[in-house]
N, CA, C and O atoms as a GROMACS GRO file, in nm:
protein
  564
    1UNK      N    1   3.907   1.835   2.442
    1UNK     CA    2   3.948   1.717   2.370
    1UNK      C    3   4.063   1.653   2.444
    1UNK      O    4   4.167   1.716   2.459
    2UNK      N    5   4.052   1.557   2.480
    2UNK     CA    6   4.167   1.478   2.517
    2UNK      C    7   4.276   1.422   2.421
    2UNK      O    8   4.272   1.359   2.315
    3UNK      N    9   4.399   1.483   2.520
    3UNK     CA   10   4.538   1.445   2.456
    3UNK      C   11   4.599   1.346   2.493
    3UNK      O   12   4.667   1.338   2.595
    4UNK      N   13   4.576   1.246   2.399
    4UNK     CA   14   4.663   1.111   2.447
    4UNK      C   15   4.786   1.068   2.338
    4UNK      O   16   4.760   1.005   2.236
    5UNK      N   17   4.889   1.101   2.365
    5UNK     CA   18   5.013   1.013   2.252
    5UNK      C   19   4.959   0.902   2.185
    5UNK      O   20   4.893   0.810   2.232
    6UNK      N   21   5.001   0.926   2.057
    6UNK     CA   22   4.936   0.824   1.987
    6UNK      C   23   5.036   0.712   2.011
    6UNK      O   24   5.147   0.760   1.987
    7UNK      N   25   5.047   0.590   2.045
    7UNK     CA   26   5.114   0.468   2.051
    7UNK      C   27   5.183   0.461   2.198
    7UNK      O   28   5.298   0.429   2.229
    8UNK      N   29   5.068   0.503   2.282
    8UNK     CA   30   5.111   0.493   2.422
    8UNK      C   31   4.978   0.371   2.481
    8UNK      O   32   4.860   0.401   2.462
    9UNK      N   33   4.998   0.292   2.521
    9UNK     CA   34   4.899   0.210   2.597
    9UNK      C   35   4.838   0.273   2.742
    9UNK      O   36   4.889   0.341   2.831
   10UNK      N   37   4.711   0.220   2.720
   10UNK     CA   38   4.663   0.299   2.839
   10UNK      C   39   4.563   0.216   2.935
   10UNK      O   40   4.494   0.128   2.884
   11UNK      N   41   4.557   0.237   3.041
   11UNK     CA   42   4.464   0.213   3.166
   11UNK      C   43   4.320   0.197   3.136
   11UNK      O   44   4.275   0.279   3.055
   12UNK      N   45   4.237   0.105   3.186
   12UNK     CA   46   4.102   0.144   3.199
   12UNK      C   47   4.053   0.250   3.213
   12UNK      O   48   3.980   0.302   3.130
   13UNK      N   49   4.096   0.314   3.356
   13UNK     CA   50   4.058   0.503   3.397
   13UNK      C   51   4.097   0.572   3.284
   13UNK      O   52   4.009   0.634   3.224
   14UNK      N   53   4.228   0.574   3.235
   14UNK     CA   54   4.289   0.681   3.069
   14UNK      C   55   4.176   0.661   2.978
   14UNK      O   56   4.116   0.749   2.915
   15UNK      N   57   4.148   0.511   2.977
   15UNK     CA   58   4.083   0.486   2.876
   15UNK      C   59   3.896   0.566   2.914
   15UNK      O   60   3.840   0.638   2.832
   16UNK      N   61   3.856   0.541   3.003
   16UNK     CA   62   3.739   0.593   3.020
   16UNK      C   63   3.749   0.750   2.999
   16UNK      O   64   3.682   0.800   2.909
   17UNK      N   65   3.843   0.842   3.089
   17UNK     CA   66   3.852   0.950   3.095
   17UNK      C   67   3.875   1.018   2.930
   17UNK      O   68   3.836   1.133   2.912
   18UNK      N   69   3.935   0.947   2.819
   18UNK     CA   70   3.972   0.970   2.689
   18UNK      C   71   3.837   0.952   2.656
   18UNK      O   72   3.801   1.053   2.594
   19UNK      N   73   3.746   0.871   2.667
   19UNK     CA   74   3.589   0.863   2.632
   19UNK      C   75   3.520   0.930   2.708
   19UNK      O   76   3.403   0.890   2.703
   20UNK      N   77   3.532   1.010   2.774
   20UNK     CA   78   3.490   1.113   2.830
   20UNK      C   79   3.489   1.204   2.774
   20UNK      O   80   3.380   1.238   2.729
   21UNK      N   81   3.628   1.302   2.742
   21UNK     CA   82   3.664   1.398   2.686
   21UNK      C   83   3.581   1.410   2.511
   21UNK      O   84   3.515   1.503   2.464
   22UNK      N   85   3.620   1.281   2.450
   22UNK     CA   86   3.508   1.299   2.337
   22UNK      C   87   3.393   1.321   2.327
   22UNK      O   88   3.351   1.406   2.249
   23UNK      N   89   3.318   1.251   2.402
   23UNK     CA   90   3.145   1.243   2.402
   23UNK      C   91   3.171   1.391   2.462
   23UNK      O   92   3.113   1.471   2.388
   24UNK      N   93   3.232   1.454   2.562
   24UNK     CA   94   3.187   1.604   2.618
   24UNK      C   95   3.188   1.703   2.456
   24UNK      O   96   3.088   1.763   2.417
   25UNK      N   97   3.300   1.700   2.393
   25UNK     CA   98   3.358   1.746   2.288
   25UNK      C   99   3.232   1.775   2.224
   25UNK      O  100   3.162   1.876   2.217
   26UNK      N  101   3.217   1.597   2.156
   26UNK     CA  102   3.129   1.594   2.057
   26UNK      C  103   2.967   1.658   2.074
   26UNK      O  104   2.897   1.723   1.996
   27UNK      N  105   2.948   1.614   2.192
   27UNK     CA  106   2.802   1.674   2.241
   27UNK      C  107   2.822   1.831   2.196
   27UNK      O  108   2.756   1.892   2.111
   28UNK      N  109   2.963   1.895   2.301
   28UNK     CA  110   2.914   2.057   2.266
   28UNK      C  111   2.885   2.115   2.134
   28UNK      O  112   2.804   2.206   2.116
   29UNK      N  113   2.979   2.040   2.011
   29UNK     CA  114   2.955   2.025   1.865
   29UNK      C  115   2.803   2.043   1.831
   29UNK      O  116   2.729   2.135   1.795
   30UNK      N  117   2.794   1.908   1.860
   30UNK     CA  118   2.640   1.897   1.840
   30UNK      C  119   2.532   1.997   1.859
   30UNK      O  120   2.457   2.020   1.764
   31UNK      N  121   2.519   2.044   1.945
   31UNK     CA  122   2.475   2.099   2.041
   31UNK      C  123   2.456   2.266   1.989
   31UNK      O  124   2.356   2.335   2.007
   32UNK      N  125   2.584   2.305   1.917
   32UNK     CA  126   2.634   2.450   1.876
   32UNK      C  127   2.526   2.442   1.736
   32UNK      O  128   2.466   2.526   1.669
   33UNK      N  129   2.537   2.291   1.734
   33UNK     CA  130   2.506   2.272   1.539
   33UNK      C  131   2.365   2.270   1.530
   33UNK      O  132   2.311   2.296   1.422
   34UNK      N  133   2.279   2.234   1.662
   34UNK     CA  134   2.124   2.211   1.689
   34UNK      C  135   2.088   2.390   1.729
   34UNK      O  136   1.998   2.441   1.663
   35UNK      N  137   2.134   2.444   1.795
   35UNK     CA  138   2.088   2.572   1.817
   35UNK      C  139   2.095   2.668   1.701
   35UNK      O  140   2.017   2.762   1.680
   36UNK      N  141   2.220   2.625   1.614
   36UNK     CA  142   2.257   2.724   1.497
   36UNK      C  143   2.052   2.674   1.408
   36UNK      O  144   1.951   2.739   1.380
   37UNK      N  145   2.084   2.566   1.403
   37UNK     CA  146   1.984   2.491   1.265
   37UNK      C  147   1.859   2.564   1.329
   37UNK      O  148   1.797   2.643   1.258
   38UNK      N  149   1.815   2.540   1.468
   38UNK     CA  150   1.691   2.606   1.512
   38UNK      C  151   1.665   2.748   1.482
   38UNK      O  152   1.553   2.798   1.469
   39UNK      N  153   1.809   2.823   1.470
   39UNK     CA  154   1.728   2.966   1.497
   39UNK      C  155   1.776   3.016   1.326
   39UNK      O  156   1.796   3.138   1.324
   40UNK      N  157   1.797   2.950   1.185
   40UNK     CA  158   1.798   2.958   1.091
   40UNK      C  159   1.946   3.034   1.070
   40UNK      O  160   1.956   3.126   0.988
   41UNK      N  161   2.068   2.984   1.159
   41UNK     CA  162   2.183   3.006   1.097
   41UNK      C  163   2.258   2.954   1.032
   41UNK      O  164   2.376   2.978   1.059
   42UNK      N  165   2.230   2.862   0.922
   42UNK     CA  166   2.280   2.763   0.854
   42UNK      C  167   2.433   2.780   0.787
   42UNK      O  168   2.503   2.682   0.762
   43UNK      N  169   2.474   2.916   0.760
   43UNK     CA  170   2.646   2.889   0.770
   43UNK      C  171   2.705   2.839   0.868
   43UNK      O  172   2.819   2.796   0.853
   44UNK      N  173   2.640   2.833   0.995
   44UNK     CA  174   2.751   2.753   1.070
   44UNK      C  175   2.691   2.610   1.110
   44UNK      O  176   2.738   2.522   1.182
   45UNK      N  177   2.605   2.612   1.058
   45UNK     CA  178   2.584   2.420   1.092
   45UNK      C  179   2.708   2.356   1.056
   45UNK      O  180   2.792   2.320   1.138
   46UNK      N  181   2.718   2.342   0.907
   46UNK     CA  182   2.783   2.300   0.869
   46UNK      C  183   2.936   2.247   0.935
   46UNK      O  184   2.978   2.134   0.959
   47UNK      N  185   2.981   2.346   0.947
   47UNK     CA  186   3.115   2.335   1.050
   47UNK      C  187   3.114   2.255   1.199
   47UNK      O  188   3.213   2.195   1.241
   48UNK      N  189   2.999   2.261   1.265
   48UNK     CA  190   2.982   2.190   1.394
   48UNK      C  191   2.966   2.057   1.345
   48UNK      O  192   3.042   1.970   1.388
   49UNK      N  193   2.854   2.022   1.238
   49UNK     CA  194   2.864   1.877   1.243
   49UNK      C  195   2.975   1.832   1.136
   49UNK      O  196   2.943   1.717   1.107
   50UNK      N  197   3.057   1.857   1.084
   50UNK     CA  198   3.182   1.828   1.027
   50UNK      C  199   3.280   1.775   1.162
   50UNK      O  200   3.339   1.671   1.188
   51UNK      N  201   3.261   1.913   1.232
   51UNK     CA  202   3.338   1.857   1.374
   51UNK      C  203   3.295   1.725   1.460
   51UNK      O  204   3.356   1.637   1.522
   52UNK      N  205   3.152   1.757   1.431
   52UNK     CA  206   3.087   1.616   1.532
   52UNK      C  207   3.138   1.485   1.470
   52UNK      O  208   3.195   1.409   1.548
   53UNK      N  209   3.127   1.445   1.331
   53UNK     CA  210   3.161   1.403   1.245
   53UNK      C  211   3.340   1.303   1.272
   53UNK      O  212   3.376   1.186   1.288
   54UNK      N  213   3.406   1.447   1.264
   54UNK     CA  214   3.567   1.446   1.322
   54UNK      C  215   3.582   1.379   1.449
   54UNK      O  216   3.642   1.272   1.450
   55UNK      N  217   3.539   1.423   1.550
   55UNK     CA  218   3.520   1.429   1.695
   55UNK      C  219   3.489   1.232   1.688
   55UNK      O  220   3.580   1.149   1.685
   56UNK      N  221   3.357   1.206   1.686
   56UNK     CA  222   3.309   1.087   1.701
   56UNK      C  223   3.394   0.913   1.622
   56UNK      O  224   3.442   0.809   1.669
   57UNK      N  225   3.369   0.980   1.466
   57UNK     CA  226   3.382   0.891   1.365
   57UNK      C  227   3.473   0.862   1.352
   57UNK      O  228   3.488   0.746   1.317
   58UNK      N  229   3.589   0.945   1.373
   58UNK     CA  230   3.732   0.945   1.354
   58UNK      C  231   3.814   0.897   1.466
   58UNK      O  232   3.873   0.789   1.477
   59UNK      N  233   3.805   1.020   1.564
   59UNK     CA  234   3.881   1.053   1.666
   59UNK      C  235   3.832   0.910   1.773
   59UNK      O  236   3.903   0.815   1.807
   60UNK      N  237   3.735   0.928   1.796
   60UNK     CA  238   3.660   0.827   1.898
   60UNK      C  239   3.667   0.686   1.845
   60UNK      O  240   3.677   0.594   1.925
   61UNK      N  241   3.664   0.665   1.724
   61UNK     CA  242   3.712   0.555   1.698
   61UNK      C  243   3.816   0.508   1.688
   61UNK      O  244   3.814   0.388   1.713
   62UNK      N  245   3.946   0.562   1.652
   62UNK     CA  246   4.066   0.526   1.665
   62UNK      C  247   4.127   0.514   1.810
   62UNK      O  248   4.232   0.453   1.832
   63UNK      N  249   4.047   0.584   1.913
   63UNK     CA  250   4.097   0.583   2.066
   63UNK      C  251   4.009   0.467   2.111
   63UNK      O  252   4.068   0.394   2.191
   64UNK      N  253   3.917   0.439   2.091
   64UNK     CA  254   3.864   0.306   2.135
   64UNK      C  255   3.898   0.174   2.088
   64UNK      O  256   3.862   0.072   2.146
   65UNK      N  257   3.985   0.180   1.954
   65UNK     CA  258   4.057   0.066   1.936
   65UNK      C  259   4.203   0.042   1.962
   65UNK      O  260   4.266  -0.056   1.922
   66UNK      N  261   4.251   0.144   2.033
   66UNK     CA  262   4.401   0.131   2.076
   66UNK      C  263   4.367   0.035   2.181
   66UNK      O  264   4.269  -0.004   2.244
   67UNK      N  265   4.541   0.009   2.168
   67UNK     CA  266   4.563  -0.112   2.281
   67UNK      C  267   4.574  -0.061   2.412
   67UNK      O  268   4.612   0.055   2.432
   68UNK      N  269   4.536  -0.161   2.527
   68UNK     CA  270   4.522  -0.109   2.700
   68UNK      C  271   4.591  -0.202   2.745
   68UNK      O  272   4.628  -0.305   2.688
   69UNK      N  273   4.610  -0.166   2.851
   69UNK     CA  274   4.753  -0.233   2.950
   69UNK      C  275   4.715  -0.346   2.979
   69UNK      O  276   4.778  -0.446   2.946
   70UNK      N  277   4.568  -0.349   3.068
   70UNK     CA  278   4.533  -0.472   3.062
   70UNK      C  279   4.398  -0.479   3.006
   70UNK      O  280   4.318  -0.388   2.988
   71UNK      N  281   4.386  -0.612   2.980
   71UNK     CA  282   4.240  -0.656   2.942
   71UNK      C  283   4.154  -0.579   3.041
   71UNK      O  284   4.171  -0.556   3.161
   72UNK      N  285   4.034  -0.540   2.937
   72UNK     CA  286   3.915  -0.516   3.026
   72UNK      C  287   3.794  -0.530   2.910
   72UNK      O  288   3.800  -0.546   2.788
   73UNK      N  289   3.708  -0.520   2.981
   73UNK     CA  290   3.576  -0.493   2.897
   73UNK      C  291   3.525  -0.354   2.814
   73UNK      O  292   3.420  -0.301   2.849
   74UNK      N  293   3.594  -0.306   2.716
   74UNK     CA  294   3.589  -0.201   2.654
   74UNK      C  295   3.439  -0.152   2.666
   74UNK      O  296   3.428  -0.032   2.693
   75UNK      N  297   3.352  -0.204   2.654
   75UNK     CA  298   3.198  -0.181   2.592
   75UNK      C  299   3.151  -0.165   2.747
   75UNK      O  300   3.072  -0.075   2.775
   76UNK      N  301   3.190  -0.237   2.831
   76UNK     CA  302   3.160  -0.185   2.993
   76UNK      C  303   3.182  -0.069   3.048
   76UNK      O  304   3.101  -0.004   3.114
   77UNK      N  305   3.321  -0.036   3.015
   77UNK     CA  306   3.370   0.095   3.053
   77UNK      C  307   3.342   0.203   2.940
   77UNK      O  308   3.352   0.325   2.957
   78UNK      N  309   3.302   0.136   2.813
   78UNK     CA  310   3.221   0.296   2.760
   78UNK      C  311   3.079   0.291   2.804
   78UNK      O  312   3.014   0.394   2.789
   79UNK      N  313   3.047   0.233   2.833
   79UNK     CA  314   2.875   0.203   2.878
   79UNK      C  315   2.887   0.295   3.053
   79UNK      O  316   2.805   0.369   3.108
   80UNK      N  317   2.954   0.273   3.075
   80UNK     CA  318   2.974   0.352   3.225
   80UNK      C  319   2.984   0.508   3.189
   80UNK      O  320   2.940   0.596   3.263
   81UNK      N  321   3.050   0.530   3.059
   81UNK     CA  322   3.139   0.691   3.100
   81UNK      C  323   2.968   0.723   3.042
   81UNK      O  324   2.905   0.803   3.111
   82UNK      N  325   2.906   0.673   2.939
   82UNK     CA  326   2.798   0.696   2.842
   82UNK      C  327   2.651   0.719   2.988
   82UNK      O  328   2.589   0.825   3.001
   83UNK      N  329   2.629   0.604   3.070
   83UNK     CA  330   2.524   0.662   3.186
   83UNK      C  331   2.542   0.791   3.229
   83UNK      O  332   2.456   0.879   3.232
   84UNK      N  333   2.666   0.799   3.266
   84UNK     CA  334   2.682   0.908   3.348
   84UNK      C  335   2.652   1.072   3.230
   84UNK      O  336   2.602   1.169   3.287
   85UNK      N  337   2.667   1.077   3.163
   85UNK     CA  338   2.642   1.200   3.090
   85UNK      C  339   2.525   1.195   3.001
   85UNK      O  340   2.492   1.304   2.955
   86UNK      N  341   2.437   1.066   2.958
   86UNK     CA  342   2.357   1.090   2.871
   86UNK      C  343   2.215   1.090   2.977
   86UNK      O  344   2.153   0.995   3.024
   87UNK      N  345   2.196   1.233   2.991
   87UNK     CA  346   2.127   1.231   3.095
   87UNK      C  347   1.987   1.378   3.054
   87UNK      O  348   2.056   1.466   3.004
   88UNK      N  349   1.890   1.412   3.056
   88UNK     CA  350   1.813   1.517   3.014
   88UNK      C  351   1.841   1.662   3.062
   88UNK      O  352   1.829   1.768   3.001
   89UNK      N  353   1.880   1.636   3.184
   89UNK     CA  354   1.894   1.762   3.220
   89UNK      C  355   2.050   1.781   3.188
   89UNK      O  356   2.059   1.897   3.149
   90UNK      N  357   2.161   1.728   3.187
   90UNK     CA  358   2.307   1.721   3.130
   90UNK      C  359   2.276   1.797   2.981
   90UNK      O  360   2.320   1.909   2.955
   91UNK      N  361   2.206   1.731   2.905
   91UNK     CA  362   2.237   1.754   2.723
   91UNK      C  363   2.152   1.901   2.748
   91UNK      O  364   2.185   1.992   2.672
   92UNK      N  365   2.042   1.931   2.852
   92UNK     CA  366   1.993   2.093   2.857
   92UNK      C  367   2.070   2.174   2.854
   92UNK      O  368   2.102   2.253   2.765
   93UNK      N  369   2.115   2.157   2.985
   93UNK     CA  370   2.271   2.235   3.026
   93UNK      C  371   2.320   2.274   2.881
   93UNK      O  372   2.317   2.388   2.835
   94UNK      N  373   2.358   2.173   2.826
   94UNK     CA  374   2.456   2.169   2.677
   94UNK      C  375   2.394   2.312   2.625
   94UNK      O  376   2.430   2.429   2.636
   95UNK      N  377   2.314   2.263   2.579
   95UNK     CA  378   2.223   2.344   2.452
   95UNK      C  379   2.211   2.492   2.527
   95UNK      O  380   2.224   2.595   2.461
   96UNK      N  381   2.186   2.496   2.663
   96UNK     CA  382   2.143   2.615   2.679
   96UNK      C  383   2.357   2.672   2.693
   96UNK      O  384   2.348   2.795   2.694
   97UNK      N  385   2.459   2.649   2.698
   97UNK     CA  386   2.562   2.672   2.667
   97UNK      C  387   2.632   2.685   2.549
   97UNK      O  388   2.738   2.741   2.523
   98UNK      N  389   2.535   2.609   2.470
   98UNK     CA  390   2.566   2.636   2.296
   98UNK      C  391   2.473   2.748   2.286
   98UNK      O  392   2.496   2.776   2.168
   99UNK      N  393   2.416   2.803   2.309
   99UNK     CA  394   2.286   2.911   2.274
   99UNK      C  395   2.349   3.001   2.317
   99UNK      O  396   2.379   3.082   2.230
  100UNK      N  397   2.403   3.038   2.472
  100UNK     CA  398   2.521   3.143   2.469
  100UNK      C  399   2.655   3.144   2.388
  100UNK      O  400   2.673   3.250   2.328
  101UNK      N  401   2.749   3.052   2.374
  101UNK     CA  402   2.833   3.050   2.340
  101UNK      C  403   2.818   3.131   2.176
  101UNK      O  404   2.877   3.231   2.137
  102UNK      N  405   2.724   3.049   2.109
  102UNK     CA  406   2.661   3.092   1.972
  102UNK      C  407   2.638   3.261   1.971
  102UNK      O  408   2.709   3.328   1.895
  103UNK      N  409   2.556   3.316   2.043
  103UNK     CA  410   2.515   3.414   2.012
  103UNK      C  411   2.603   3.538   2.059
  103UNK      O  412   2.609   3.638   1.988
  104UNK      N  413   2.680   3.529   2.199
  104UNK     CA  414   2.785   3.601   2.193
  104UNK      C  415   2.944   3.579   2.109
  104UNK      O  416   2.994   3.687   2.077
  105UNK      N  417   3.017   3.468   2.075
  105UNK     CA  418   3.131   3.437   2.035
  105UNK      C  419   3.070   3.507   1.872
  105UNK      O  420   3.110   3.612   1.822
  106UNK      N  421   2.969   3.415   1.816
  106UNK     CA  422   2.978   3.428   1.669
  106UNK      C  423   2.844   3.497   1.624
  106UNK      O  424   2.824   3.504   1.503
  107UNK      N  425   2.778   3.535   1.687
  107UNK     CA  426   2.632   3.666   1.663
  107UNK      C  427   2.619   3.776   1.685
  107UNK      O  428   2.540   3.857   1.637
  108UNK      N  429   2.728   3.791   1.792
  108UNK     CA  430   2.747   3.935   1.878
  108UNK      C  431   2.548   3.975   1.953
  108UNK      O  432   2.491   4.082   1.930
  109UNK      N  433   2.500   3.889   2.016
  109UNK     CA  434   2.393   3.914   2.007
  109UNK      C  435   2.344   3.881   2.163
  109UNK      O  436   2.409   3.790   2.215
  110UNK      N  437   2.245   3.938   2.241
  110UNK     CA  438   2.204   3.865   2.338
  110UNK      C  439   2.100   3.746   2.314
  110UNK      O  440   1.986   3.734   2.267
  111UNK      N  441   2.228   3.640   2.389
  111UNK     CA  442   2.139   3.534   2.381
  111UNK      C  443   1.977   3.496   2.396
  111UNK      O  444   1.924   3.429   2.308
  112UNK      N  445   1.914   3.533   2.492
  112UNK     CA  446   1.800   3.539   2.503
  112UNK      C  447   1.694   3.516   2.416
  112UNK      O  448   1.589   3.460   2.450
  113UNK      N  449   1.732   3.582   2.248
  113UNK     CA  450   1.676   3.594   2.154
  113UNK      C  451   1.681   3.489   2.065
  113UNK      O  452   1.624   3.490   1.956
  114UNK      N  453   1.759   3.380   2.117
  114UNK     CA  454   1.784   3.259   2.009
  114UNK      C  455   1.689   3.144   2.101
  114UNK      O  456   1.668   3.132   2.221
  115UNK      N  457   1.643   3.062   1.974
  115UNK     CA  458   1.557   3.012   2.036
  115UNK      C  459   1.601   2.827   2.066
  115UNK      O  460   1.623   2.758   1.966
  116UNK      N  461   1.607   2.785   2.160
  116UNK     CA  462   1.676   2.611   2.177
  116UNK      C  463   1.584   2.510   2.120
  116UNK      O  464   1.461   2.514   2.131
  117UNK      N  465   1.654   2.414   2.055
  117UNK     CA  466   1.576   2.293   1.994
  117UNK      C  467   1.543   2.225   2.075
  117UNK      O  468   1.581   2.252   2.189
  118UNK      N  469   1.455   2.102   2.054
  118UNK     CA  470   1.409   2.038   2.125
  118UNK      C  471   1.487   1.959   2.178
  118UNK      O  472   1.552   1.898   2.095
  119UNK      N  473   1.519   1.921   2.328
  119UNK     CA  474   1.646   1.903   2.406
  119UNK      C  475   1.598   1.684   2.432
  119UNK      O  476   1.686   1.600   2.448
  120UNK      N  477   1.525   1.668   2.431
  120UNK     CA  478   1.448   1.503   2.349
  120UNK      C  479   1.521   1.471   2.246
  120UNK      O  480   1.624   1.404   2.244
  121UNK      N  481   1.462   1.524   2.159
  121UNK     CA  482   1.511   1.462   2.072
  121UNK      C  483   1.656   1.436   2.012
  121UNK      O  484   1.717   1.337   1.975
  122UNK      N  485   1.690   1.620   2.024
  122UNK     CA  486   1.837   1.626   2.023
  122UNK      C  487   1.888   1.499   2.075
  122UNK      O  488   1.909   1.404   2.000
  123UNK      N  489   1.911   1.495   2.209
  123UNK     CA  490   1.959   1.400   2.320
  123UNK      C  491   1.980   1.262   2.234
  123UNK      O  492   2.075   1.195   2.196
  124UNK      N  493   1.816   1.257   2.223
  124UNK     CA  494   1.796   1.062   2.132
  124UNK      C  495   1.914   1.081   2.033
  124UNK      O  496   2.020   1.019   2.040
  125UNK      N  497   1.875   1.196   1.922
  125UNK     CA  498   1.991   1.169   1.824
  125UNK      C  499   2.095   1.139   1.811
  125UNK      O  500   2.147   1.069   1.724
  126UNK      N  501   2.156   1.218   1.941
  126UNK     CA  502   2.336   1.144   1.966
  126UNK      C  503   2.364   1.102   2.024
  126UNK      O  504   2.486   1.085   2.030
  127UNK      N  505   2.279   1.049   2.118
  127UNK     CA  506   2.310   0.919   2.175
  127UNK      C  507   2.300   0.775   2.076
  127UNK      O  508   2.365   0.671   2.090
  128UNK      N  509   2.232   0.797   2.007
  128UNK     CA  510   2.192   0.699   1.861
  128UNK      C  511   2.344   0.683   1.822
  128UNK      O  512   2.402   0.574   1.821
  129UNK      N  513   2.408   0.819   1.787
  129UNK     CA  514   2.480   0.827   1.651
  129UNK      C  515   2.594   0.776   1.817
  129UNK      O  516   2.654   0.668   1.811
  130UNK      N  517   2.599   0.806   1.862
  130UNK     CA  518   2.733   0.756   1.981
  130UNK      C  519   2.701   0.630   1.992
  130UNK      O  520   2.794   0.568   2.045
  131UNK      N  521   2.607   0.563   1.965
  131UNK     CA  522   2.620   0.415   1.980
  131UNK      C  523   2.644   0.306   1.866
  131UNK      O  524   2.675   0.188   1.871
  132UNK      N  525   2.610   0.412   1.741
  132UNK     CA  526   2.653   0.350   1.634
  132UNK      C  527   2.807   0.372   1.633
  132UNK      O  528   2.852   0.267   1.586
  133UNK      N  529   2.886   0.434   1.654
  133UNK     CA  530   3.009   0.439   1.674
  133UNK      C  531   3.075   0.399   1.735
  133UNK      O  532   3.192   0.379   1.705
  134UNK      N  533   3.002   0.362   1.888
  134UNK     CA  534   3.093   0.235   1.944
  134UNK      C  535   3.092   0.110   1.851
  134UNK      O  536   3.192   0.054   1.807
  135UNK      N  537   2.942   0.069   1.824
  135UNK     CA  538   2.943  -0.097   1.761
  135UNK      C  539   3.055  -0.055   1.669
  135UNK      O  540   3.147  -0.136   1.653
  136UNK      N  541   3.058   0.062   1.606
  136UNK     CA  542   3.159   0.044   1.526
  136UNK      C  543   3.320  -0.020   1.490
  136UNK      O  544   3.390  -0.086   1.413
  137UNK      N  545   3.309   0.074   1.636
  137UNK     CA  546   3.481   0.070   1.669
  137UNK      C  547   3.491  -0.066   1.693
  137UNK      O  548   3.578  -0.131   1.634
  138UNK      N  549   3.394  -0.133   1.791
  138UNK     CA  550   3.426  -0.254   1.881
  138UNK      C  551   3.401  -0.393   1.764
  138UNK      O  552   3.433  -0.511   1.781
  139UNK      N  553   3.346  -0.341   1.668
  139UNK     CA  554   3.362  -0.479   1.581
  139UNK      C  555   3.466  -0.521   1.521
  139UNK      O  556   3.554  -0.458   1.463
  140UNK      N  557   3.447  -0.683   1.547
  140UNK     CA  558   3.606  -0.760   1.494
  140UNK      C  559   3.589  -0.763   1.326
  140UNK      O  560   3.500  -0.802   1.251
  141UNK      N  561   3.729  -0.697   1.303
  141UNK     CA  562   3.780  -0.679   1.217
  141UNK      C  563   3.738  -0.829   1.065
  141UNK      O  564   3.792  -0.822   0.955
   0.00000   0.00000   0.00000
């Protein structure tokens, strides 16, 4: 998660790299919360997408409407950090890192045995829900 002072103005690059750090965040969220739901561990869904929730809705929106040093094209430079990671084999990676992370941190289990969701659709889904959250942020008040 990226740490930025709250009431500090920032750079295009701060600003991209801060939209970076979320979408990485939020994806792994996601991601923990799609492998839990697939292999029928439903106490911990809950908690990942609360976080995704936190992560995106909240967090990501209040950093995309702070003020920047100079003008730029906000929706350009999240559209840039957004190519570069929303990618099929990127969100695989994810999932197959939530599938370990899951089964050793909080299953005590070898991973192997958990089974990954569909890495399509997943993908579509939050990239959806990440784009409803930009229009969000970026609409005039």
């Amino acid at each position: 998660m990226p740490f930025i002072r709250t009431g500090l103005v920032v750079t295009r690059q701060q600003f991209k790299n801060g939209i970076e750090g979320f979408l990485i965040s939020g994806e792994g969220e996601y991601c923990m919360a799609e492998v839990a739901t697939a292999n029928g561990y439903l106490d911990y869904v809950q908690h990942w997408r609360n976080e995704v929730d936190r992560i995106l809705f909240v967090e990501l929106v209040f950093f995309i409407q702070r003020e920047t040093k100079a003008p730029f094209e906000k929706r350009k430079a999240i559209a840039e950090v957004i190519a570069e990671y929303n990618t099929g084999e990127g969100f695989r990676k994810m999932l197959l890192f939530a599938r370990k992370a899951l089964a050793v941190r909080y299953l005590k289990q070898p991973h192997a045995d958990l089974k990954l969701p569909d890495a399509e659709t997943g993908r579509n889904a939050f990239w959806l829900m990440v784009s409803e959250v930009v229009s969000l942020a970026l609409e005039e008040p």
